[in-house]
N, C-alpha and C positions, 0 to 999 in steps of 0.2 A: 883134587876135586872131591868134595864128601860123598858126592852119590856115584864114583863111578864102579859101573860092572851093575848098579844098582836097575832095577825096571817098579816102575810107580804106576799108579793108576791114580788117576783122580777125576771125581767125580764132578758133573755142573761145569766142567770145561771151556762152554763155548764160548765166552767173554767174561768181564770183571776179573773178580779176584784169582778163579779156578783158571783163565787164561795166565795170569801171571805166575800163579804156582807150578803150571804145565812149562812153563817156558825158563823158570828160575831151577827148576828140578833139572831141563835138560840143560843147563849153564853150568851146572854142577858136575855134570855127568853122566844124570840117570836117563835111561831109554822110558818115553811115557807112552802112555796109553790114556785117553784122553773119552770120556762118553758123556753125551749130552744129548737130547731128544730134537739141539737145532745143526743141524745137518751144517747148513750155511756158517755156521758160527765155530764148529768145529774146528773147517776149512783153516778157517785164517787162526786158531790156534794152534794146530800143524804147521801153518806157515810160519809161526812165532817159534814155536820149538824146534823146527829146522832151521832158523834164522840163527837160534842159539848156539845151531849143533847138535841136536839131539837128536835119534831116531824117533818114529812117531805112527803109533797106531790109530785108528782114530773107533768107538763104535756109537753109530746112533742108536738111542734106546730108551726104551723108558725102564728107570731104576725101581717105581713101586711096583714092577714083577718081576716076582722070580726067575724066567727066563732072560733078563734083561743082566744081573747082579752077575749069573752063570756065564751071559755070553761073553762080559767082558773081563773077567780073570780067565775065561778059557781064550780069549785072545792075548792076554799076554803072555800065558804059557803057550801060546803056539808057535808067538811071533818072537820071542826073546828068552824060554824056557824057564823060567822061575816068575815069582812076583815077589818086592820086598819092602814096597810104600803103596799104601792105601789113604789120599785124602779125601775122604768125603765132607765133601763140598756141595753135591746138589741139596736143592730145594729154594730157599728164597722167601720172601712173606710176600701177598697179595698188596697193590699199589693201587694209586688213582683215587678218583675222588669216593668213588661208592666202595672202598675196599674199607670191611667192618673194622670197629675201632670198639667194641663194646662184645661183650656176651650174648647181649638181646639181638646187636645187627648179626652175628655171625651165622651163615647158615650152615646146616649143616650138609652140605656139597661142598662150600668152601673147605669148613674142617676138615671132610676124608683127603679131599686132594691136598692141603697145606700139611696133615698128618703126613699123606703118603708120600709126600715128595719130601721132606724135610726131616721124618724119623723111620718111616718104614725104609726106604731106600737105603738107609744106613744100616738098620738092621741085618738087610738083607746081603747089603757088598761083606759086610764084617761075615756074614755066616758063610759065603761062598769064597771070601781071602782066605779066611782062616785056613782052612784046609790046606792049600802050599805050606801055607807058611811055618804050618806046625810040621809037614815033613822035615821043610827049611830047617826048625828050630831055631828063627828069625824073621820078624817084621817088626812094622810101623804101621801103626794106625793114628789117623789123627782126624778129626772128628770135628767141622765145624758148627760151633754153636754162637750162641749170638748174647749180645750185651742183656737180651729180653727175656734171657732165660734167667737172669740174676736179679731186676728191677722191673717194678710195672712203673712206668716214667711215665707221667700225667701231661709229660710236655713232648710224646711223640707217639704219634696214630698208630697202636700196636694191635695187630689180632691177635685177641685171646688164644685161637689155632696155632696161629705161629708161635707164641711164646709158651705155650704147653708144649708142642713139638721140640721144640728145642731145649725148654726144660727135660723132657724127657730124654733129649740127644746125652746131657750130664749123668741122667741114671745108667745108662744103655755101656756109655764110656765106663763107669765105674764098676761096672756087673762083666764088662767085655775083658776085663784090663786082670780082675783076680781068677775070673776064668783060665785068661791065654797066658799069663805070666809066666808060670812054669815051661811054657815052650819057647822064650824066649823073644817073645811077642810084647811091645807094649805098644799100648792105648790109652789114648790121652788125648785131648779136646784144645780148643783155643775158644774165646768166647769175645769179639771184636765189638765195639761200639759204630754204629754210622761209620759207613768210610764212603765217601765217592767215587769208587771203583769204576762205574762206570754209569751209561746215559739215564737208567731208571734211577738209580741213588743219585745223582745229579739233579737231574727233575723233581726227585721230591722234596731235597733240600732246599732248591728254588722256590718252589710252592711255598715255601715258609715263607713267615713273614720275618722281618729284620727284629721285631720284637721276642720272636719266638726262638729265630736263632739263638740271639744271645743268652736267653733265658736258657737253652740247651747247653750252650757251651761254658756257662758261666756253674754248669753242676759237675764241668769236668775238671778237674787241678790242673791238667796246664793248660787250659783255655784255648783248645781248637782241636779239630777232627785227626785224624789220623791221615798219616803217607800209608795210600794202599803196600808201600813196600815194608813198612811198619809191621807191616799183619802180615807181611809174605815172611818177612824174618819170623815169625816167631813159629808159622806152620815148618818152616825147613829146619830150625829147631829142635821140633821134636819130631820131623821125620829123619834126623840125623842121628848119629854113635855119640856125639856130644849131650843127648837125653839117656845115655843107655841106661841109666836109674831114676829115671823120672815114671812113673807111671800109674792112670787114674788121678791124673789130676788134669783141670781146667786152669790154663791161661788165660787171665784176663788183660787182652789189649784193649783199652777203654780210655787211656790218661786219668785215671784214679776215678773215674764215676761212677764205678763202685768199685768200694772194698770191704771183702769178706773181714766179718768179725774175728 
């Protein structure tokens, strides 16, 4: 198994993709530690991690404070003595129908919260891991950012917030990665198109209209969305020793809709 003796943390936990990361880490081997702000959602990612076999800490919290980033590296040094993956995965972009799509709608309340929840919390887990890890003289960081932070796509409702946020997630990765390298740390990002992961990403794809799908999917080379397990492979990746020279760079899971020059 690649992560056994391994203890991860990951961020945004409590359903979608971070549930399946939490659950495919403890398949592997690794002991998780699991923090997300919905209590209830936690639950049943713990239950999927012990379902796997893995041990499982759980902490509610909110990531854009600093108390939040501390509590839960100082949980999994309490509960399992080391820490040696860090995915962050919280944040998310604002949905529904009045969720801004433009500069002008965006307020700026949405912004601080879409900032804080999608770049600062990242910031902050990587400044509170680091520290094991550089005792360690070993981690993973993996850092998720989003197809939005590579295209402004005219053919899906994106806030400006969220896609600066996560534009920003790419600098953060590449500023984090020549930092901690010398300790034996790397950082590196994934950058996912649309996946369905779960009931909000569903719902919005819904909303679409059939004209708009395909007009989406017809800007992707192979022509359809991603298997969330797709995007689960590519975070286990590079929280694995199979990256162990990979680092500061972004993976794009997208089906070719974009690629870098």
């Amino acid at each position: 198994m690649r992560f056994a003796g391994k203890v991860a943390v990951v961020t945004g936990a409590a359903g979608g993709l971070g549930r399946r990361y939490a659950a495919s880490l403890a398949r592997e081997g690794a002991r998780v530690v699991g923090v997300d702000r919905l209590a209830e959602g936690l639950q049943r990612t713990g239950e999927a991690v012990e379902a796997a076999g893995g041990a499982w800490r759980a902490v509610v919290s909110d990531l854009a404070d600093p108390t939040g980033a501390e509590a839960v590296v100082g949980t999994a040094l309490d509960a399992f003595g080391r820490l040696d993956i860090l995915v962050n995965n919280a944040g998310g972009g604002s949905s529904g129908p009045d969720a801004a799509s433009s500069v002008a709608e965006e307020t700026l309340e949405s912004w601080r919260s879409l900032v804080d929840s999608n770049l600062t919390s990242a910031f902050l887990c990587i400044r509170a891991a680091a520290k094991p890890m550089k005792r360690q003289r070993y981690g993973k960081i993996v850092n998720v950012a989003s197809r939005a932070a590579r295209i402004a796509d005219p053919n899906v409702q994106q806030s400006p917030a969220y896609a600066a946020a996560k534009s920003a997630v790419l600098g953060l990765t590449r500023f984090a990665a020549r930092e901690l390298g010398p300790y034996g740390i790397t950082v590196n990002a994934v950058a996912p198109s649309l996946t369905l992961s779960g009931p909000v990403l569903e719902a919005y794809w819904n909303r679409m209209s059939p004209e708009d799908q395909d007009r989406y999917l017809r800007q992707v080379a192979l022509r359809r969305l991603p298997d969330p397990e797709e995007v689960v492979a590519a975070v286990l990746f590079l929280c694995s020793d199979d990256s162990s020279y990979v680092a500061g760079v972004c993976l794009d899971v997208n089906g070719g809709s974009f690629m870098a020059p």
